[in-house]
C-alpha positions in Angstrom: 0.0 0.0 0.0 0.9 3.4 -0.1 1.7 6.5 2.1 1.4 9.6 1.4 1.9 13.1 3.5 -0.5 16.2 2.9 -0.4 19.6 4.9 -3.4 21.4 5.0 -2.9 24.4 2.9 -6.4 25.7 3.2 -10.1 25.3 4.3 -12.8 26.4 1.9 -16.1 25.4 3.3 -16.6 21.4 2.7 -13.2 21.2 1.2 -9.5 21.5 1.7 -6.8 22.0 -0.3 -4.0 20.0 0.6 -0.3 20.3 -0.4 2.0 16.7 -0.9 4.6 16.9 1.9 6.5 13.8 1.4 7.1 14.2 -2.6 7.7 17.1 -5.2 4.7 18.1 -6.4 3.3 21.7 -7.4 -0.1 20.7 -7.3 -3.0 20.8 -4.8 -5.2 18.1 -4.5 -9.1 19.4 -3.5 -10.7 16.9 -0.9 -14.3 16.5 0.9 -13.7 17.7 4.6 -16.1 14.8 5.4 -13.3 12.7 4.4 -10.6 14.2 7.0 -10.2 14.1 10.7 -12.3 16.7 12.0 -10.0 18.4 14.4 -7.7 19.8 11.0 -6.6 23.7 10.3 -4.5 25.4 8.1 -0.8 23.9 8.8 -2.5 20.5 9.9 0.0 17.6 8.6 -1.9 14.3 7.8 -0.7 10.9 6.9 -2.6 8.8 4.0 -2.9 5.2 4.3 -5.1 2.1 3.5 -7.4 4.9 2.2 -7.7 7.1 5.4 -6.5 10.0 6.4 -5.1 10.9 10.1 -3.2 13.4 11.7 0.4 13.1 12.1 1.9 14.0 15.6 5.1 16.2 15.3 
């Protein structure tokens, strides 16, 4: 399987924008807020895994 790192770039109403952490990438990828942890804000770093998202710890 395969894991992935977002940070939360921004929150616009039922969606965020996150911004690949772990990889080179320029683009953001636009998800469903019903689909993320609900404790997440702007700077929020989440891990992606067996199709889940949670919240790394620093």
């Amino acid at each position: 399987m395969y894991t992935f790192q977002y940070e939360v770039v921004s929150i616009d109403g039922d969606y965020a924008n996150l911004k690949r952490i772990d990889a080179q990438e320029d683009d953001l990828k636009l998800v469903a807020r019903a689909l993320l942890p609900p404790q997440i804000r702007e700077g929020t770093k989440l891990l992606y895994e067996m199709m889940e998202y949670s919240v790394m710890e620093d």
